[in-house]
C-alpha positions as a printed Julia matrix, in Angstrom:
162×3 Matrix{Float64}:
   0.0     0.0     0.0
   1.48    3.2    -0.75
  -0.16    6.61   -0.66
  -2.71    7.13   -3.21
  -3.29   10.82   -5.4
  -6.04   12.76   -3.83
  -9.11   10.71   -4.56
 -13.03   12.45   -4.5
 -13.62   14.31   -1.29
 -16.77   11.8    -1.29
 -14.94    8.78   -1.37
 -13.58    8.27    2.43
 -17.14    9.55    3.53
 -18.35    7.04    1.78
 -16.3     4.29    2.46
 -16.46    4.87    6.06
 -20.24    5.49    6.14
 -20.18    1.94    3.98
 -17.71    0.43    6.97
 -20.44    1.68    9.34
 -23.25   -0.29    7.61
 -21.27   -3.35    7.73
 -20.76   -2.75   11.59
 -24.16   -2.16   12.41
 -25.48   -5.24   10.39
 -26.85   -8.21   11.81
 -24.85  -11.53   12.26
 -25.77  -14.71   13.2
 -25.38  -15.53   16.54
 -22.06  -17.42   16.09
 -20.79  -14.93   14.09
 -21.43  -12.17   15.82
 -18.11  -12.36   18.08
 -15.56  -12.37   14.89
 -17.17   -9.32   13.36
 -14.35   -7.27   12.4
 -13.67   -3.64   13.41
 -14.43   -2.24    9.67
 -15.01    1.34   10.76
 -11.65    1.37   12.41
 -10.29   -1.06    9.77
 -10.97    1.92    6.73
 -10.41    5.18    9.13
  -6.42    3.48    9.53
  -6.71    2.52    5.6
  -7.77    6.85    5.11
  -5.33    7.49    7.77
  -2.26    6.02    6.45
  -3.3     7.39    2.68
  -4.57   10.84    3.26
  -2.63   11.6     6.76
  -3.09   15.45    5.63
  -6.56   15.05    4.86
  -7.88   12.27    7.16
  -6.86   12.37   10.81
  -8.33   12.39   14.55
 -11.19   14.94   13.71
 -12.66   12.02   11.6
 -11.5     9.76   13.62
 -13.86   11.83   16.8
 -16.65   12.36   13.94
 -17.13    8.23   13.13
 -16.76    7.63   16.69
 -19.98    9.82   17.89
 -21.57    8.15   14.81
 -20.97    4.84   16.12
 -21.79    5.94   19.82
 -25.43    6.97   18.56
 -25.88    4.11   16.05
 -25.05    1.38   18.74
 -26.47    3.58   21.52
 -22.98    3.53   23.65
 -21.98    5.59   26.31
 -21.48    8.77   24.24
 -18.08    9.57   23.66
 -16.8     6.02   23.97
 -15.99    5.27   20.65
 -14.96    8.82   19.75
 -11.91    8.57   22.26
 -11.0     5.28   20.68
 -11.47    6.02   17.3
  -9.39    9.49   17.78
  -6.65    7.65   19.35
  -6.5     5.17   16.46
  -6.84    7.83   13.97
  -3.72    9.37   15.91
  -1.35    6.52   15.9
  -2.31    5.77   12.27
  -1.2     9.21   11.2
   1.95    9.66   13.16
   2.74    5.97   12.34
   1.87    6.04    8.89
   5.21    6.09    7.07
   6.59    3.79    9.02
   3.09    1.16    8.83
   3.35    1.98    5.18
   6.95    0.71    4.46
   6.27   -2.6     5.37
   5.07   -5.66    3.68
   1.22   -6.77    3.61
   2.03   -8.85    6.54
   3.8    -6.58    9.07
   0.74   -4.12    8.19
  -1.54   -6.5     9.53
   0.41   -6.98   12.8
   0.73   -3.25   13.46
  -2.63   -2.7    12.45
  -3.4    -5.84   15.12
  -1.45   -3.69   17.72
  -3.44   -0.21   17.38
  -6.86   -2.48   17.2
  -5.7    -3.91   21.1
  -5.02   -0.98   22.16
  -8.83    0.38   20.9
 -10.36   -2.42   22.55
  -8.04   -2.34   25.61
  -9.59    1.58   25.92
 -13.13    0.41   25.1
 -12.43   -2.54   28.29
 -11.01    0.57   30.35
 -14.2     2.66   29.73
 -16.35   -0.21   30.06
 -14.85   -1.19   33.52
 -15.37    2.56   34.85
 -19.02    2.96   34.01
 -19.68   -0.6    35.64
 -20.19   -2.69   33.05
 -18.91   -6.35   33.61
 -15.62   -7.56   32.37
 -16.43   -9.36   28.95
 -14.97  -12.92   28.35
 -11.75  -13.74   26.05
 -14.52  -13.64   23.13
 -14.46   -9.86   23.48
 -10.67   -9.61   21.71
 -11.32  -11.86   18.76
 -12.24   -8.74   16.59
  -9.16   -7.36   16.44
  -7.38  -10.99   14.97
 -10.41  -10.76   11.98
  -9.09   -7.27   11.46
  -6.04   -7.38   11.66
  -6.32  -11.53    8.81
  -8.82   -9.3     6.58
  -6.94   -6.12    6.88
  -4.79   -6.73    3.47
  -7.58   -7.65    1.51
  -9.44   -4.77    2.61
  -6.1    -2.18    2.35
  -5.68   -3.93   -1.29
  -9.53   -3.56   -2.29
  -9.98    0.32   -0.97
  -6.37    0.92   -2.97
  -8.03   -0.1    -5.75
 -11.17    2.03   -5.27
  -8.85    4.67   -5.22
  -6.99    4.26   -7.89
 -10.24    4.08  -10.24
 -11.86    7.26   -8.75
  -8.74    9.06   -9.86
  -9.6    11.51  -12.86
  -6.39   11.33  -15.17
């Protein structure tokens, strides 16, 4: 993945509003527990690719979204959606250098640290502590983020005007 040409402005709104349809769609039961983090998964993809244009102001912005749309403590996914939108955009040259694989492991790391935040919040307004289930998210990120990083690149790329 390398940084893309400017694309559409409408293109990362769309994308993430997209990424938050797929997060607030039902799953089956068993499924429901490897759903992957999509909104965070494309805000990191925007974030590495348009660090000038996409940051923790979007990152704040999808968060609220999410907060209302799930009907979560407001607030709670705007701090960890601004924090991953952070590390994504001072990280992103270095994130951005490495192979598919090393991506996916970094992009592992910032998703525990959004769900470590999300347990931290959860803990402090008295919800109960959620079983080992609660981290599998992050690994179907962080296995689906190259096909994801590969398929938005490609979106890009033929939005373009030459």
């Amino acid at each position: 993945m390398t940084p893309t040409a400017m694309p559409p402005r409408w293109l990362p709104i769309a994308t993430l509003i997209a990424a938050l349809f797929l997060t607030i769609l039902p799953l089956p039961f068993w499924a429901e527990p490897y759903r992957p983090r999509w909104l965070a998964l494309t805000l990191i993809f925007w974030c590495l690719t348009q660090p000038l244009r996409i940051g923790v102001f979007w990152g704040f912005g999808a968060g609220l979204v999410l907060d209302v749309s799930q009907g979560a403590l407001l607030g709670q996914h705007a701090l960890t959606l601004s924090l991953v939108a952070f590390l994504a955009v001072e990280l992103n040259r270095r994130i951005i250098a490495f192979p598919d694989w090393q991506q996916a492991v970094s992009i592992w790391l910032i998703l525990l640290l959004e769900r470590l935040i999300n347990l931290w919040i959860m803990g402090a307004t008295g919800y109960p502590t959620p079983s080992l289930v609660y981290w599998l998210p992050t690994l179907t990120s962080a296995l689906l983020w190259p096909w994801l990083a590969a398929l938005l690149q490609a979106l890009c790329l033929r939005t373009i005007p030459e």
